[in-house]
C-alpha positions in Angstrom: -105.4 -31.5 -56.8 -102.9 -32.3 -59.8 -99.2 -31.5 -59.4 -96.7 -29.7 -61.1 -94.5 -32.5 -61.7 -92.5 -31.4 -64.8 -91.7 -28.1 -62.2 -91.0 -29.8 -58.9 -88.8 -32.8 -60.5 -85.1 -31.5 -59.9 -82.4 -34.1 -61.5 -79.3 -34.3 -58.9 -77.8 -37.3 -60.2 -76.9 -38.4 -63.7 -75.1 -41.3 -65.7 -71.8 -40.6 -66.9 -71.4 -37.1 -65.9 -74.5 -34.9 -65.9 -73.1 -33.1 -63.2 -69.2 -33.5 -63.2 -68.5 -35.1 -59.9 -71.5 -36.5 -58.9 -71.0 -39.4 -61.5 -71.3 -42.7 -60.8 -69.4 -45.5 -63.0 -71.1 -48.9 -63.5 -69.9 -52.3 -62.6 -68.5 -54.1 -65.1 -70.7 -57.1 -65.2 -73.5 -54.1 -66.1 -71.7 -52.7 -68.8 -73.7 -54.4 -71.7 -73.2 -54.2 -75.1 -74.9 -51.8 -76.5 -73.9 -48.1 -76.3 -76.4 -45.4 -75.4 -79.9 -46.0 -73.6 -80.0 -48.7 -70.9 -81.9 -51.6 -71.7 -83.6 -52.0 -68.5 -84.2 -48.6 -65.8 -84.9 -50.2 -62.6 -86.9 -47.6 -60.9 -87.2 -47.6 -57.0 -89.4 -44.8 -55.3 -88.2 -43.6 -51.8 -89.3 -41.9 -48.8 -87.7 -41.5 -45.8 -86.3 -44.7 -45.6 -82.3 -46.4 -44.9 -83.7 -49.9 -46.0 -83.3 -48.2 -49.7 -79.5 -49.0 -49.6 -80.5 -52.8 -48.8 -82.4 -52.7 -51.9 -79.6 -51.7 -54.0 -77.2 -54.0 -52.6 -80.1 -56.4 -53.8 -80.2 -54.8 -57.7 -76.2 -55.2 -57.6 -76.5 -58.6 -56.3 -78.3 -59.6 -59.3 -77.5 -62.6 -61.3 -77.9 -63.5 -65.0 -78.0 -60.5 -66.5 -74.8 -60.7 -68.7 -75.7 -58.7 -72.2 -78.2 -56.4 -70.6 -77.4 -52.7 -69.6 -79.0 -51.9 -66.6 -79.7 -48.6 -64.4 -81.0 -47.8 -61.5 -83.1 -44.6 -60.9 -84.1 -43.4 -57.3 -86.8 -41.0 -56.6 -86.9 -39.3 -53.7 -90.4 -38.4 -52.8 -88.9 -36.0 -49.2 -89.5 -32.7 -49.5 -85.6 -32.1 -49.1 -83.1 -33.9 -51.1 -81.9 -36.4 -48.3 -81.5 -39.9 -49.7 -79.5 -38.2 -52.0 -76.2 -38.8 -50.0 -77.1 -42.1 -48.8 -77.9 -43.6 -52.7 -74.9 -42.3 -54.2 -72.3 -43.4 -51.5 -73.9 -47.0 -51.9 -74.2 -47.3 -55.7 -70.2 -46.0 -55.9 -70.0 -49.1 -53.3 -71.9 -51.3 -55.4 -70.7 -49.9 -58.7 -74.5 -49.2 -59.4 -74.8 -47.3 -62.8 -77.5 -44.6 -61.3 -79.7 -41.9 -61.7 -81.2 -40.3 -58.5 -84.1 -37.8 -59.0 -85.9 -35.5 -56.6 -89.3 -35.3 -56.7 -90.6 -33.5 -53.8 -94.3 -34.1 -53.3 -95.5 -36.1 -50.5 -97.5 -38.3 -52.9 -96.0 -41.4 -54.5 -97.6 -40.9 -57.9 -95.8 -37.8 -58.6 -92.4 -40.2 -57.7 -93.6 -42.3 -59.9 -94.3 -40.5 -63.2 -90.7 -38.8 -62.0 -89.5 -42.3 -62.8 -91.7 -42.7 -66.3 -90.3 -38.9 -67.4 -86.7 -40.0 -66.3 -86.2 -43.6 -67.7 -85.3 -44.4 -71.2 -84.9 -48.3 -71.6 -86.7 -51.0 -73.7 -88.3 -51.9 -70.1 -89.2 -50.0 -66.9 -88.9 -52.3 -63.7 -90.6 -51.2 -60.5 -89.6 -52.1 -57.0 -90.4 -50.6 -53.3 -87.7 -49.6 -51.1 -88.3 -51.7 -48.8 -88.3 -54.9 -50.9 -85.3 -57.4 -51.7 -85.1 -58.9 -55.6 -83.9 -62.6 -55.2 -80.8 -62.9 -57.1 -82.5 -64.4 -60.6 -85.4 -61.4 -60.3 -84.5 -59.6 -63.4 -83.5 -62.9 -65.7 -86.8 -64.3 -64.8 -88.8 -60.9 -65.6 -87.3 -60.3 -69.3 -87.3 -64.0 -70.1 -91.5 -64.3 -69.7 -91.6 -60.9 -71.2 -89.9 -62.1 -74.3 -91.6 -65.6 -74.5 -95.3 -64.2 -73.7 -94.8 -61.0 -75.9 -96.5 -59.3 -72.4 -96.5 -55.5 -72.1 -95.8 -56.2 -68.3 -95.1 -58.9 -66.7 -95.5 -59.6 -63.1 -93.6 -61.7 -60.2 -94.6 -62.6 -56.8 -93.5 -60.6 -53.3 -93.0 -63.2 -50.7 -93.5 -61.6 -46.8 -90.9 -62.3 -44.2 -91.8 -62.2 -41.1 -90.3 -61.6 -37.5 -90.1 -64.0 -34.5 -92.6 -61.4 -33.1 -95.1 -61.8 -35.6 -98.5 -63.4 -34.3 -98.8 -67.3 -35.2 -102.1 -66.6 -36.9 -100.3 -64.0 -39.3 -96.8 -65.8 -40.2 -99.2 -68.9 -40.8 -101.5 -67.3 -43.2 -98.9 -65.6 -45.2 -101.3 -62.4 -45.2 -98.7 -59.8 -46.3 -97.9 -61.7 -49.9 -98.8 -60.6 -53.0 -99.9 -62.0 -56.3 -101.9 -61.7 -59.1 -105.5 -62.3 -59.3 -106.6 -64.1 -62.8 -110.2 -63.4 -63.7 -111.3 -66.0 -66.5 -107.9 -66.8 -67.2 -106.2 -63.3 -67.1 -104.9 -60.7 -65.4 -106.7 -57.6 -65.3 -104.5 -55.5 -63.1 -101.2 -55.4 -61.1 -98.5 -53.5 -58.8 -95.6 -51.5 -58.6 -93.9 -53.8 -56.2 -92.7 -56.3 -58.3 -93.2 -55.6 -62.1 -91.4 -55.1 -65.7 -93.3 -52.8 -67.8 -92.6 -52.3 -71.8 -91.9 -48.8 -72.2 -93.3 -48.7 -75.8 -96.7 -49.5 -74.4 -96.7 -46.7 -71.9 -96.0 -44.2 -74.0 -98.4 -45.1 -76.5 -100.9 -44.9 -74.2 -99.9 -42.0 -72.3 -100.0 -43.7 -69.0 -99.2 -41.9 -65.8 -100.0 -42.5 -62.1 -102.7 -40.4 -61.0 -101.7 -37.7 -58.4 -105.2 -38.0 -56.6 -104.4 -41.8 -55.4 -100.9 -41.0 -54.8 -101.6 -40.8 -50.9 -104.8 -43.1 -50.7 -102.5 -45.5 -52.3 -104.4 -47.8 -55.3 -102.4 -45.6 -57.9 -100.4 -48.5 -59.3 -103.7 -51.1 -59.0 -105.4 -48.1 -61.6 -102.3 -47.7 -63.5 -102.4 -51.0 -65.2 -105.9 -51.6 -65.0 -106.1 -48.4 -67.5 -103.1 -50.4 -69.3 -105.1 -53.3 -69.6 -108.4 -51.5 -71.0 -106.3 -50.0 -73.4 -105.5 -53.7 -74.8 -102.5 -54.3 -72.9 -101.7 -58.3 -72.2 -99.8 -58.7 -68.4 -98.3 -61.5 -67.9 -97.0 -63.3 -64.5 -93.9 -65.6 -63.6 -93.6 -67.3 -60.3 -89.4 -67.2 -60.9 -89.4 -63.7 -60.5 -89.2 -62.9 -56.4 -89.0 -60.1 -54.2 -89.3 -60.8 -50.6 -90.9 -58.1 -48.4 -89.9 -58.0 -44.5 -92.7 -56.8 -43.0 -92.2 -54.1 -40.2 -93.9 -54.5 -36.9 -96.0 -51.7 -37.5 -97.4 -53.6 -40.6 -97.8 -56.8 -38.7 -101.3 -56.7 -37.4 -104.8 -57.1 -38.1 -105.6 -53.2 -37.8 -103.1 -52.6 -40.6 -104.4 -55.5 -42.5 -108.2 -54.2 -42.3 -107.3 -50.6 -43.3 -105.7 -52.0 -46.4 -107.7 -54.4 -47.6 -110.6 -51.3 -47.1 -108.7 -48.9 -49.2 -108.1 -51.6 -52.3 -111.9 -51.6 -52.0 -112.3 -48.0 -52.4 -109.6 -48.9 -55.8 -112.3 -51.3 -56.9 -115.4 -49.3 -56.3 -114.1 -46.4 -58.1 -113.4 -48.5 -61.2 -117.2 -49.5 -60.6 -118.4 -46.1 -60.3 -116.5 -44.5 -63.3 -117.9 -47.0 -66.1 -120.8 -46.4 -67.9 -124.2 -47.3 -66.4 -127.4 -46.3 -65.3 -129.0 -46.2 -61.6 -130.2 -49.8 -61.8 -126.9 -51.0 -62.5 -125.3 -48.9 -59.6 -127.5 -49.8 -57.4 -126.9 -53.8 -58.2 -123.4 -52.9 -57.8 -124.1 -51.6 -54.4 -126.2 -54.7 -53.7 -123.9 -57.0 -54.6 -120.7 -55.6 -52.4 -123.2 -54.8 -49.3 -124.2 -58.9 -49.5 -120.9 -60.2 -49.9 -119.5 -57.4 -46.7 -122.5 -59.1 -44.8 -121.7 -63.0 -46.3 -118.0 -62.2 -45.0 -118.6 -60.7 -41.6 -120.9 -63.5 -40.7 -118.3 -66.0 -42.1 -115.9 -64.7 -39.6 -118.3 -65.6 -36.6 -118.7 -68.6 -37.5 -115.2 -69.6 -37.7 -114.3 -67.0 -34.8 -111.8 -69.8 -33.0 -110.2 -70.3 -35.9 -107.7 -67.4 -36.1 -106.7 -67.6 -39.6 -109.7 -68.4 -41.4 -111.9 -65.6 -39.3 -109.5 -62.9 -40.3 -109.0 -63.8 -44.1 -113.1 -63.0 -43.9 -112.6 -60.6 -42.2 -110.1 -58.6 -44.4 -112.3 -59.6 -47.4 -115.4 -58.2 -45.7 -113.4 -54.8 -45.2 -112.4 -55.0 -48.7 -116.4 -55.4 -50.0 -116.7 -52.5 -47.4 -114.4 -50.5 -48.9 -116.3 -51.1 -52.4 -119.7 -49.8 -50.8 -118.1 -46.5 -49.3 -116.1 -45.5 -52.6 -119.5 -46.6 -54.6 -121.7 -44.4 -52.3 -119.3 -41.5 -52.9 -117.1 -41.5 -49.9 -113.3 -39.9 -50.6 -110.2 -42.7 -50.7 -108.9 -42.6 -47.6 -105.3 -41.3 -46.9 -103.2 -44.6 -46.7 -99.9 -43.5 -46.5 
């Protein structure tokens, strides 16, 4: 069901002084040279969550970025305004030049395109709120983008785990993200960890769709339609973010239902190109045989903790593929 984003977007917090006392001034170190539009919008997306104020302290604890004019916009995803106090206290803490927007929808796309209507930098970075940019995040990011030329350039999010984590989990690093090459490039990406060229999403008219925007897979389609469209995404390693991962998060169940849902990402991309029966039907084939290769990959190696539940995750991933091929609806991830 689309949303009325342009209606339900309320700005409540400006630069400078788009409403009189609500501004916010910049730290100086921030202030760049240029007068006008910032040269990077870092954009994080919130909902419901106090570990938002670590990830500013993180954006203000940034290092390297003398000469670039930075802002930070916060969308607020709650139906009522309520990060609204919390991000403004911290970024007059921080001296955070910021732009907080509401954007009341219960569906992280609609946050998201909040963030595409709101920003107007050279380059759109994405974080979560619950992630933490290393101090050399940002230098990294717009260095590769300038030396590869890349409309968006990628960077890795390292998990941290707890004490409380199981062995099997901490030791097979399950929860961190990067890119997948496929003959030698990168045919999609995330919104956790990425600098985007604004030029490039404009020209295309990119925007998160609302439908995935509580299945989750919105950003995975996002730049997969960026890279049909001819855009080049780049990756550096120097650029980190390091995820804690909750205890809720920190278990195979979560792991499966994930790992089934990027499936469903992958299967719809499958079932929306152009082909006839046979090829569907080879499509079908081909996830069904590698679900089955998987699950019985797992038995064999069932002592082995680590190994059996990588297959297992990449069987629930193929699964995921067959369901969303055979028409079954995303499921509701978030």
């Amino acid at each position: 069901m689309p949303w009325p984003v342009r209606e339900r977007i309320e700005f409540v917090l400006g630069v400078g002084a788009l409403i009189g006392t609500d501004s916010i001034s910049p730290r100086s170190s921030y202030s760049g040279a240029r007068v006008g539009a910032p040269d990077v919008d870092i954009c994080i997306c919130t909902y419901h969550r106090a570990e938002i104020v670590d990830a500013l302290r993180a954006v203000a604890a940034l290092e390297g970025c003398e000469g670039l004019k930075i802002r930070v916009i916060v969308a607020d995803n709650a139906v009522k305004p309520e990060a609204r106090t919390r991000v403004s206290n911290a970024a007059r803490e921080l001296g955070l030049d910021l732009l907080y927007v509401h954007a009341p929808a219960h569906n992280i796309s609609v946050a998201r395109n909040a963030c595409l209507d709101a920003g107007s930098a050279e380059w759109i970075a994405f974080l979560d709120d619950d992630d933490r940019a290393a101090p050399g995040w940002l230098k990294a990011l717009t260095a590769e983008a300038r030396r590869g030329n890349w409309d968006a350039v990628l960077g890795p999010i390292q998990a941290i785990y707890q004490n409380s984590a199981p062995a099997w989990l901490r030791s097979g690093d399950f929860h961190s993200t990067r890119p997948v090459f496929v003959r030698g490039r990168i045919e999609t990406g995330h919104t956790g960890n990425v600098l985007i060229r604004r030029a490039a999403v404009q020209r295309e008219r990119l925007r998160f769709r609302p439908e995935l925007g509580r299945s989750g897979g919105e950003d995975v389609d996002f730049f997969y339609r960026l890279r049909d469209a001819g855009g080049c995404i780049g990756f550096t390693r120097e650029a980190l973010v390091y995820y804690p991962v909750p205890t809720e998060r920190a278990c195979l169940a979560w792991l499966l239902k994930r790992s089934f849902r990027s499936g469903q990402t992958h299967g719809a991309r499958l079932r929306a190109r152009p082909q006839n029966a046979m090829r569907r039907g080879a499509d079908l084939c081909i996830a069904a045989a590698k679900a089955v290769i998987c699950a019985l990959l797992a038995a064999v190696h069932l002592p082995t903790p680590v190994r059996r539940n990588r297959y297992l995750t990449r069987m629930a991933l193929h699964c995921g593929v067959v369901a969303r091929l055979l028409g079954v609806s995303e499921i509701r991830f978030y």
